[in-house]
C-alpha positions as CSV (number, residue, x, y, z in Angstrom):
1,X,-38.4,-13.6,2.8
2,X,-37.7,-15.8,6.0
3,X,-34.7,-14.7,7.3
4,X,-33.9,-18.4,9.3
5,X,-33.9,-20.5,6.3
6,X,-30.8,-19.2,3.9
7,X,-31.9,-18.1,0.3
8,X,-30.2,-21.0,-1.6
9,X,-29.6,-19.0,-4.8
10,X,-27.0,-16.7,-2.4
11,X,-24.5,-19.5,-1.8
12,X,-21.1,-19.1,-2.9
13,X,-18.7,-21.9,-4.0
14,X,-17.8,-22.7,-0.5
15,X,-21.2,-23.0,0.3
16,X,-21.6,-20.1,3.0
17,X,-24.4,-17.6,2.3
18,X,-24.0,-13.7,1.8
19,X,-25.3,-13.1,5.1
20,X,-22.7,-15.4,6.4
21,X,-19.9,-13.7,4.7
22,X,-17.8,-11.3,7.1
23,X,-15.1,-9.9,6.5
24,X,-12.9,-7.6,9.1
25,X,-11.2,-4.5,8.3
26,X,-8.1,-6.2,9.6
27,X,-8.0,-9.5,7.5
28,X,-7.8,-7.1,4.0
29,X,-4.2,-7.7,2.8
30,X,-2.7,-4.1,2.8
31,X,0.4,-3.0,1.4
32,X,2.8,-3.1,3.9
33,X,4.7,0.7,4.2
34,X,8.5,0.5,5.9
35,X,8.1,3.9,7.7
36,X,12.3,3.7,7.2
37,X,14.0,4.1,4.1
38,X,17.3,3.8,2.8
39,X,19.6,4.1,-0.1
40,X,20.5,1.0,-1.6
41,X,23.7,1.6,-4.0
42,X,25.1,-1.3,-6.5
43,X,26.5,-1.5,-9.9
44,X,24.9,-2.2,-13.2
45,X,26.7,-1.5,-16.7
46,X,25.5,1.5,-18.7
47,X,23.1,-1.3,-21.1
48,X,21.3,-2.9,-18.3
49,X,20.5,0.8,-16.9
50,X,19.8,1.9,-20.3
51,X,17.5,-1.4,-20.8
52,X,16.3,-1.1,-17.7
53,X,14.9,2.8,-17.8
54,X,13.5,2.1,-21.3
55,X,11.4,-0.7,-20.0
56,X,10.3,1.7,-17.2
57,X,9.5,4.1,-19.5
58,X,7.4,2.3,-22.5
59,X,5.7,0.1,-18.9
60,X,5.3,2.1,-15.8
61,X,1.7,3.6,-16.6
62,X,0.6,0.1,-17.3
63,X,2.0,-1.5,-14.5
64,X,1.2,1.4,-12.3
65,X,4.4,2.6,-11.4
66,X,4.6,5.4,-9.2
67,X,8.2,6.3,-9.5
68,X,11.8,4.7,-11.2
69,X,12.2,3.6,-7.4
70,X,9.0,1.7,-6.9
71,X,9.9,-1.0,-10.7
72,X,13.2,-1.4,-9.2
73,X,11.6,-2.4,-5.4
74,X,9.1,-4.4,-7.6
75,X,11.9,-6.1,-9.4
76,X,14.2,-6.6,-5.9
77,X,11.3,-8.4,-4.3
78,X,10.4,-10.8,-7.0
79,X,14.5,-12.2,-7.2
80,X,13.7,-12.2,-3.4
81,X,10.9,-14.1,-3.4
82,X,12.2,-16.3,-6.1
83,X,14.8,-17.0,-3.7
84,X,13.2,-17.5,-0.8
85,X,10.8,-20.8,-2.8
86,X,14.2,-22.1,-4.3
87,X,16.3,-22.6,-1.1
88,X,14.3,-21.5,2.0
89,X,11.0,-23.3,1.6
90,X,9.0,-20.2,0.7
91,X,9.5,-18.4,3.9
92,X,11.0,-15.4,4.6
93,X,14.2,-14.8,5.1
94,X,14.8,-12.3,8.3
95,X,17.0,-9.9,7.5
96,X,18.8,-7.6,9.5
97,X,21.1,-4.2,10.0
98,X,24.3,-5.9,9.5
99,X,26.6,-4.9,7.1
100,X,27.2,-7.5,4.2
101,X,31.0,-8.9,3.9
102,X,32.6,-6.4,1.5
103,X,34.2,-8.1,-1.8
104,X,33.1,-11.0,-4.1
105,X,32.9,-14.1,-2.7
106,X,35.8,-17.1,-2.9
107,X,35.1,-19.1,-6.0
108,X,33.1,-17.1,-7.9
């Protein structure tokens, strides 16, 4: 096989050939791991709990839960993200350590 003239039958879609494929250690997405964890306390009446750990229950070995924490960080993100497309343009919102104003707020 000459190794200067590309084997046509090894091009991808985007027309680069598997020897031209490289991909770094660092440009695999990982899961990003907060070293810092915290407690997160809200209320939720005793149905949407109840709901709630029943659909952990009959779902977390299919959707590979590791924990009752993890389906609840799962479900936090994706109202997050939800967020962030409706009224930020898809980016992130920066958060920081500030406490949020205590109470409900005016006109709700």
């Amino acid at each position: 096989m000459n190794r200067s003239a590309p084997d046509p039958s090894s091009e991808h879609d985007d027309g680069a050939t598997s020897a031209e494929l490289r991909v770094s250690p660092g440009a695999v997405a990982q899961p990003k791991r907060t070293k810092k964890r915290t407690t997160v306390t809200f209320y939720v009446s005793d149905a949407m709990r109840n709901r709630a750990r029943a659909a952990y229950r009959q779902t977390s070995f299919a959707e590979r839960d590791t924990s009752w924490s993890e389906m609840l960080n799962k479900a936090l993100l994706a109202e997050v993200e939800r967020r962030e497309v409706e009224h930020n343009a898809g980016q992130v919102y920066v958060g920081t350590d500030e406490p949020l104003t205590p109470g409900r707020p005016i006109g709700y």
